[in-house]
VEXDREN-2710 file (C-alpha; in Angstrom, 1 decimal):
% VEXDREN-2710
k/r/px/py/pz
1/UNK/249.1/98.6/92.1
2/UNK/247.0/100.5/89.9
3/UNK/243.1/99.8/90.0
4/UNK/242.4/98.1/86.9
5/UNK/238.7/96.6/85.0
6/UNK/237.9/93.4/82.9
7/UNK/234.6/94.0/81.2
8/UNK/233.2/91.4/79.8
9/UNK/231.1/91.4/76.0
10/UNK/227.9/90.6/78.5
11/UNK/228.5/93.8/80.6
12/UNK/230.2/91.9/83.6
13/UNK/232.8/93.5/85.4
14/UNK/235.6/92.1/87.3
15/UNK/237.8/94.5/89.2
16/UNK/241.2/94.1/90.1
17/UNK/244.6/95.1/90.7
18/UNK/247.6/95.9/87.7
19/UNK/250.4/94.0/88.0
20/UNK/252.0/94.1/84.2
21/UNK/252.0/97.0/81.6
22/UNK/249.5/99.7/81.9
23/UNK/247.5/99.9/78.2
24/UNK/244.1/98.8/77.6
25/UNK/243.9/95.2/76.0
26/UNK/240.8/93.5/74.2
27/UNK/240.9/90.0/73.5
28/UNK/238.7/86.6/73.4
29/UNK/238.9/85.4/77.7
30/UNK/239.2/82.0/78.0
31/UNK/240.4/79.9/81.4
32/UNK/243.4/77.6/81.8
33/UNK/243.3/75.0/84.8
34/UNK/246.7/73.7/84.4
35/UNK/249.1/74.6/88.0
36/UNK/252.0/75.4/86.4
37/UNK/253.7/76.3/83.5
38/UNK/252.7/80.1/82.9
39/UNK/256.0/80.7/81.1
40/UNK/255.1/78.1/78.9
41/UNK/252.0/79.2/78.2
42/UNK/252.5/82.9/77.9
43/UNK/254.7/82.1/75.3
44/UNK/252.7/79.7/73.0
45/UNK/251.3/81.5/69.7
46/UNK/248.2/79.4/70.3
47/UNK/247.1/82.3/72.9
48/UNK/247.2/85.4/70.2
49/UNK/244.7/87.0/71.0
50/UNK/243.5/86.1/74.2
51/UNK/243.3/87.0/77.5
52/UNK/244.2/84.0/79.4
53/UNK/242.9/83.1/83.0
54/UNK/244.8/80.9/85.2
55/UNK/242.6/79.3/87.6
56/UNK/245.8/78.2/90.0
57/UNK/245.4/80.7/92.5
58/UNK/248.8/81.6/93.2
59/UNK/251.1/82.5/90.4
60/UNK/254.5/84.2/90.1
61/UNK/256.2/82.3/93.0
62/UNK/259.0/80.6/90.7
63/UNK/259.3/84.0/88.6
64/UNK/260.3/83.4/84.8
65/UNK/263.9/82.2/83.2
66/UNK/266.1/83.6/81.2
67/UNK/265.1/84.4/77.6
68/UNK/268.3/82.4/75.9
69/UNK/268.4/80.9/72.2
70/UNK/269.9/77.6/71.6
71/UNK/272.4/76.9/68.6
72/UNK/269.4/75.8/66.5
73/UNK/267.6/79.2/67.1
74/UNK/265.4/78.2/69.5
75/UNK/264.4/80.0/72.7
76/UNK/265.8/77.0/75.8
77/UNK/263.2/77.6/78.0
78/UNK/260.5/79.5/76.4
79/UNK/258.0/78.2/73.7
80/UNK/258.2/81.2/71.4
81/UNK/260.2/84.4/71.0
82/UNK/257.7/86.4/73.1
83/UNK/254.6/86.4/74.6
84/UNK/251.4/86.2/72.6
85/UNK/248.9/86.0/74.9
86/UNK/247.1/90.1/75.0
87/UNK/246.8/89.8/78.7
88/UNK/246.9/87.3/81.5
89/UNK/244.3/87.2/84.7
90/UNK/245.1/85.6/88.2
91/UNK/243.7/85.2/91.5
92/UNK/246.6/86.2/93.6
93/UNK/250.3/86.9/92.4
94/UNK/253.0/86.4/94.1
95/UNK/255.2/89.8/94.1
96/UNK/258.6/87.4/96.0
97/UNK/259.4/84.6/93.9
98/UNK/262.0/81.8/94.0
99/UNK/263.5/79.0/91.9
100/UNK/266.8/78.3/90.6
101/UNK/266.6/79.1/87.1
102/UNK/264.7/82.1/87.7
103/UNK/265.9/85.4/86.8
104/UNK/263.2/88.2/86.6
105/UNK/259.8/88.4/88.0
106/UNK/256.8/87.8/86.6
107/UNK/255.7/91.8/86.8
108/UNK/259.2/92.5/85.0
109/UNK/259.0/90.4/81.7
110/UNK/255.3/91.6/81.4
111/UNK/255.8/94.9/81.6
112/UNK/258.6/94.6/79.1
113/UNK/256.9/92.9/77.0
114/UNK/254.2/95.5/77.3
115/UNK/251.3/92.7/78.7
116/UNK/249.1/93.7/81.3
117/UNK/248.8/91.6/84.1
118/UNK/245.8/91.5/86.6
119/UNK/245.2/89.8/90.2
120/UNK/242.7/90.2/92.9
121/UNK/240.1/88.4/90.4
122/UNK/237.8/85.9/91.6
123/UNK/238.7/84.0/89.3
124/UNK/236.8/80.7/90.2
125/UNK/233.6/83.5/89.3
126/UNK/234.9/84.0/85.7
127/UNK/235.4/80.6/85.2
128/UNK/231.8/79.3/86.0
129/UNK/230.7/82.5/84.0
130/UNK/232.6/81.3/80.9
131/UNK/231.3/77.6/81.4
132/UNK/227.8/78.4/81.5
133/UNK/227.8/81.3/78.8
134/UNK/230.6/80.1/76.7
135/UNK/234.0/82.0/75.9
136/UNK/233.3/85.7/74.9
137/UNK/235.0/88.5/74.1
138/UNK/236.3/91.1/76.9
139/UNK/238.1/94.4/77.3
140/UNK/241.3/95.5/79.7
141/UNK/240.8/98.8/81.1
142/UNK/242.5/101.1/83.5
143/UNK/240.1/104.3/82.8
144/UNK/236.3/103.8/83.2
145/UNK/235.3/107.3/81.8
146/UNK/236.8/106.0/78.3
147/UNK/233.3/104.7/76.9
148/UNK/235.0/103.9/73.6
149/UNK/237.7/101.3/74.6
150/UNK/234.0/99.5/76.5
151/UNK/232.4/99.1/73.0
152/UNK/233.0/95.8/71.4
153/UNK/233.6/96.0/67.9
154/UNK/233.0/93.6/64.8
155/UNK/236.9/94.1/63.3
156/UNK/237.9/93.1/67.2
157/UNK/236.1/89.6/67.4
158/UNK/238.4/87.3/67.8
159/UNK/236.7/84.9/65.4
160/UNK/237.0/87.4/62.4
161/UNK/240.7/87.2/62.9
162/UNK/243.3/84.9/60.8
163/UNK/245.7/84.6/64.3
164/UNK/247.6/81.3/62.5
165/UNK/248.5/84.3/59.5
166/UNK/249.4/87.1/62.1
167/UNK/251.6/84.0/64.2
168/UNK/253.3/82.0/61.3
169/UNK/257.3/83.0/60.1
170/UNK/257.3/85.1/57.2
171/UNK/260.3/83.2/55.7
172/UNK/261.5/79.5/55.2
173/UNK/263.9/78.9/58.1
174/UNK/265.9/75.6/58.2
175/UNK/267.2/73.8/61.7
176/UNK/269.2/71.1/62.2
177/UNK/270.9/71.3/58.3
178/UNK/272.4/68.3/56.5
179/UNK/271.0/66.0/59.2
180/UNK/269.3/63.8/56.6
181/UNK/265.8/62.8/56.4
182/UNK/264.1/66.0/55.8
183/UNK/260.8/67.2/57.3
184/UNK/258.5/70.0/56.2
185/UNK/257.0/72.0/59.2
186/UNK/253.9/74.2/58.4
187/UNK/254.4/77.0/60.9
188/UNK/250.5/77.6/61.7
189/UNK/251.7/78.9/65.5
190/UNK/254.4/76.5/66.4
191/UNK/255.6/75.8/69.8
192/UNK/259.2/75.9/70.1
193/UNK/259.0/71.9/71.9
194/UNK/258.0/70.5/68.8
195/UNK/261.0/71.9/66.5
196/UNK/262.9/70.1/69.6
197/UNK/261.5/66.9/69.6
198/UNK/261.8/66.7/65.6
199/UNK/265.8/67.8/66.2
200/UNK/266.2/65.3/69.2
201/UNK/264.9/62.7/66.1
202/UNK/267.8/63.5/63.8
203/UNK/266.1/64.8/61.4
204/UNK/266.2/68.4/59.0
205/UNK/263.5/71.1/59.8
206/UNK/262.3/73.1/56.9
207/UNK/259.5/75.5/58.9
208/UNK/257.9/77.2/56.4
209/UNK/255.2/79.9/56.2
210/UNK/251.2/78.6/56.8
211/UNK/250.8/79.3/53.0
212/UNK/253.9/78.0/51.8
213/UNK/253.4/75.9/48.6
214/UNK/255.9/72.9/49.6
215/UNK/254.5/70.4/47.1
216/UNK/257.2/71.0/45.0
217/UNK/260.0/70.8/47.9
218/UNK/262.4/67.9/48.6
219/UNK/261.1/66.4/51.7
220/UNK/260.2/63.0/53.4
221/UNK/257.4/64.3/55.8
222/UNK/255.1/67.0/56.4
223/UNK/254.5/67.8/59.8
224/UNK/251.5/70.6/60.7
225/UNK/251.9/72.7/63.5
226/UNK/249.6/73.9/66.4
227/UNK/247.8/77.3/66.0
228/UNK/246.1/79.9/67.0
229/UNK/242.0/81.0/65.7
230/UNK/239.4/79.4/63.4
231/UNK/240.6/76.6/60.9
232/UNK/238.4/77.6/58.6
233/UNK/240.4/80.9/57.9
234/UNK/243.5/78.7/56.9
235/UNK/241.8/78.0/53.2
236/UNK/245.1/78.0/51.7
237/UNK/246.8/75.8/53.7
238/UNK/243.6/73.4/53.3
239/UNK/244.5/73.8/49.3
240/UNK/247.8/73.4/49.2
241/UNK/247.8/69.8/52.1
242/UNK/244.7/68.8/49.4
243/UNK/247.5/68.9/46.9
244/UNK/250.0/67.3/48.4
245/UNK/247.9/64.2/49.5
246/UNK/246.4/63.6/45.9
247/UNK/250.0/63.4/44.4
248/UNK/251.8/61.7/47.6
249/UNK/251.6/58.9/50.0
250/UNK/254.4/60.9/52.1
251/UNK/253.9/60.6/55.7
252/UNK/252.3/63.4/57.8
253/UNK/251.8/64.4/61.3
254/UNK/249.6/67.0/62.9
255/UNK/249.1/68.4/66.4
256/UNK/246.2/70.7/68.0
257/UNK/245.7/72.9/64.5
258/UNK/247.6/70.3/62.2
259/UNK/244.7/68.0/63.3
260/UNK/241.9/70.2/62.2
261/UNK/243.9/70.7/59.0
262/UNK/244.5/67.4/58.0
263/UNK/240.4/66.7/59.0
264/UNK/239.1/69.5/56.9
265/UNK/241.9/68.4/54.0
266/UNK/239.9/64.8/54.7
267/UNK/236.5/66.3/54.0
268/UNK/235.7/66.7/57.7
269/UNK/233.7/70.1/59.4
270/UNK/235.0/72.2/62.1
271/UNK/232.6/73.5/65.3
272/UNK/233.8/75.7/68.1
273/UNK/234.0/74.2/71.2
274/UNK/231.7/75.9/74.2
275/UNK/234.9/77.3/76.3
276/UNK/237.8/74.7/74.7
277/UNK/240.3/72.4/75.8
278/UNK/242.9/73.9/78.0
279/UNK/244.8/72.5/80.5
280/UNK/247.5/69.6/81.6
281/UNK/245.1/67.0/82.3
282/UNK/242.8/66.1/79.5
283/UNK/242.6/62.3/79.5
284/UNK/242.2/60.7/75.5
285/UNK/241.9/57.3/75.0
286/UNK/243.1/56.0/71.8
287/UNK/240.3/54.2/69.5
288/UNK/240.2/50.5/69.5
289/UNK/242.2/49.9/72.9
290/UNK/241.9/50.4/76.5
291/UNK/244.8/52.9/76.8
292/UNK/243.9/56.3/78.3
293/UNK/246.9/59.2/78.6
294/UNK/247.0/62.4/80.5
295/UNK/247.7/65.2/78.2
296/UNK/248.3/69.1/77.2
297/UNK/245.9/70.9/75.2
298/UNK/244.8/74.4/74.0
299/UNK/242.8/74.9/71.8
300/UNK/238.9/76.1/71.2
301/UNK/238.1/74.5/67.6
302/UNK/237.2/70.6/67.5
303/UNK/236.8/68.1/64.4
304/UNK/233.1/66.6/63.9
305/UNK/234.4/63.0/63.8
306/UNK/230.6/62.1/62.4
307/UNK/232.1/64.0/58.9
308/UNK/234.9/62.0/58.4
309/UNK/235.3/60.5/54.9
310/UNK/234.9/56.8/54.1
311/UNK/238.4/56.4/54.5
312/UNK/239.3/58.4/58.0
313/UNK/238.9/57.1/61.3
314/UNK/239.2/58.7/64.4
315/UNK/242.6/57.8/66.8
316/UNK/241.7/59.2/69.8
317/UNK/238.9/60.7/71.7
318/UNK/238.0/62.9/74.7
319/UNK/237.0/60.8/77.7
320/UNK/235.3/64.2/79.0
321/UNK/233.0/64.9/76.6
322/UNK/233.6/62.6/73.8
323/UNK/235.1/65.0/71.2
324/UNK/237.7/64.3/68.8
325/UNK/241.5/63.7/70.0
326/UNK/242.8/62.8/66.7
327/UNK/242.7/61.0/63.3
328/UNK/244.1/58.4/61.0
329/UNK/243.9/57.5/57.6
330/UNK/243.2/53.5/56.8
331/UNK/246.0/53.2/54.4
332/UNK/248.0/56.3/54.4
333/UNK/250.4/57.0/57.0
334/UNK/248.5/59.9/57.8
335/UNK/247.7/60.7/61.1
336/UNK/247.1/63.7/64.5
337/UNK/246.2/64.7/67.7
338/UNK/244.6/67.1/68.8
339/UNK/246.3/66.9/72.3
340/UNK/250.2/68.6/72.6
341/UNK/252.4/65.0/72.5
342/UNK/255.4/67.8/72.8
343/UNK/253.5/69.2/76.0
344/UNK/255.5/72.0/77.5
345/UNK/255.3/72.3/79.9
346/UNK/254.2/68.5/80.3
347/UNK/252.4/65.7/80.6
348/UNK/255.1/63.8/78.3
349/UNK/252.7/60.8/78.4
350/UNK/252.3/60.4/74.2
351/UNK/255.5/61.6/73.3
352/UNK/255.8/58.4/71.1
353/UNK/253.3/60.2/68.7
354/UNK/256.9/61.4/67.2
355/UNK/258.5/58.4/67.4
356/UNK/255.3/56.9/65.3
357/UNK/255.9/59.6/62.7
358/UNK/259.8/59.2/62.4
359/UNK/259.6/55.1/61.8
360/UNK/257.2/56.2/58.9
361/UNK/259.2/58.2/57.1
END
């Protein structure tokens, strides 16, 4: 394995081993402490642009699937139709792996999907660093000498960045045709679960671009997908949701970035979170009862619940730190989470957040 360098926008340097593609990578670092699930992950458009730490120490013993597409389009076992994350980082990985549906390792798919891969990283270190500083920008490199691919510049932040433009479809696709009720799915990032779990309902999927004008389209709900990046780059999909709700009591859902949408579309401000939600285990109780779920998240933005207007409340909250979890509107059936209910790979614990949406329409 090739000797390979994560620097770090503060000047820290981590030294490792390559075990992916060999090209020099820059990207926001951020940690994940879920155990399992890295195909999942890897594949989620929420991680554009990032180079994404697993703190489970051992990864690549169950290897990856097969990349297959389902009669609707959709990858079976992957969330996406490649990987999106610029570079993953792991403590030890596992060059033998083993699992029934496995059919490549972990090396293989990223070095043909041109990722680099790195392991022999302390990467309990890096994640105390990135608690205590704060998520920061950071730089793959396989050639020390190269004093320009160390410089950090302004066009590479990843807050400068519209990720959700560079992520969403280009083009209006349609799933599940003829099926009935028809929902509108802004593609800000979407995770392949949550096309499945609207099919699994019986309904039509229209996924349509971030800045598709749908509020002229035949549809019975609007549905607003996760993302990668900074809400407040998606101004014209704030315009065009402002729109719809000022003509329309039509139900809509939103998850992780759908919830920031609908809350800025409400009036509500956006803050970046220190070093983000990301992980399986999240516990959110929802507002007004004792109920508390495990769930999925990624993400690095949060809603200030304290902007809210008059006629938003929150729906669930962080039991960690407080922060918002989601939002309803008092008389419209207009509601998110900022949590994955899809949550693939799992907790499957607020799943019903779809059934909720389907019995409105």
């Amino acid at each position: 394995m090739r000797d390979v360098t994560l620097v770090l926008q503060d000047g820290t340097k981590f030294r490792g081993k390559s075990f992916g593609y060999e090209k020099p990578v820059a990207g926001e670092v951020v940690f994940n402490t879920a155990m399992m699930g890295y195909p999942e992950a890897l594949t989620d458009p929420s991680y554009a642009g990032q180079l994404m730490t697993l703190t489970y120490p051992l990864v690549g013993n169950y290897g990856v699937p097969p990349f297959t597409i389902g009669e609707n389009g959709i990858a079976t076992f992957m969330e996406s139709d490649r990987i999106y994350a610029s570079a993953i980082i792991v403590s030890d990985y596992s060059t033998d792996y083993s699992h029934w549906n496995a059919v490549e390792s972990l090396a293989d798919w990223l070095k043909r999907e041109k990722v680099p891969g790195i392991t022999g990283i302390d990467t309990r270190q890096l994640t105390k660093l990135l608690r205590e500083h704060g998520v920061m920008m950071g730089k793959v490199i396989f050639d020390e000498s190269d004093t320009k691919s160390i410089d950090f510049t302004e066009d590479e932040d990843y807050a400068n960045i519209n990720w959700v433009e560079r992520v969403s479809c280009k083009d209006v696709i349609r799933y599940n045709e003829g099926a009935g009720r028809k929902v509108v799915l802004v593609d800000c990032g979407v995770k392949h679960n949550i096309i499945r779990c609207l099919i699994q309902r019986g309904v039509e999927v229209i996924r349509a671009p971030w800045n598709y004008d749908y509020t002229e389209t035949d549809f019975d709900g609007l549905f607003l997908a996760n993302g990668p990046g900074d809400p407040d780059k998606c101004v014209d999909a704030v315009n065009i949701l402002k729109k719809q709700m000022s003509k329309s009591r039509k139900p809509i859902c939103g998850i992780c970035m759908g919830n920031q949408l609908l809350a800025k579309a409400g009036g509500a401000s956006i803050y970046k979170l220190k070093y983000g939600h990301r992980s399986h285990n999240q516990p959110v109780r929802e507002v007004g009862t004792n109920r508390c779920y495990v769930t999925s998240q990624n993400h690095g933005y949060a809603v200030d619940a304290a902007t809210l207007g008059n006629d938003w409340r929150e729906l669930f909250v962080n039991m960690n730190d407080g922060s918002n979890e989601g939002i309803r509107h008092q008389t419209n059936p207009w509601f998110s989470s900022q949590f994955h209910p899809e949550a693939c790979s799992g907790p499957t614990d607020t799943e019903f957040m779809f059934d909720r949406f389907i019995e409105a329409l």
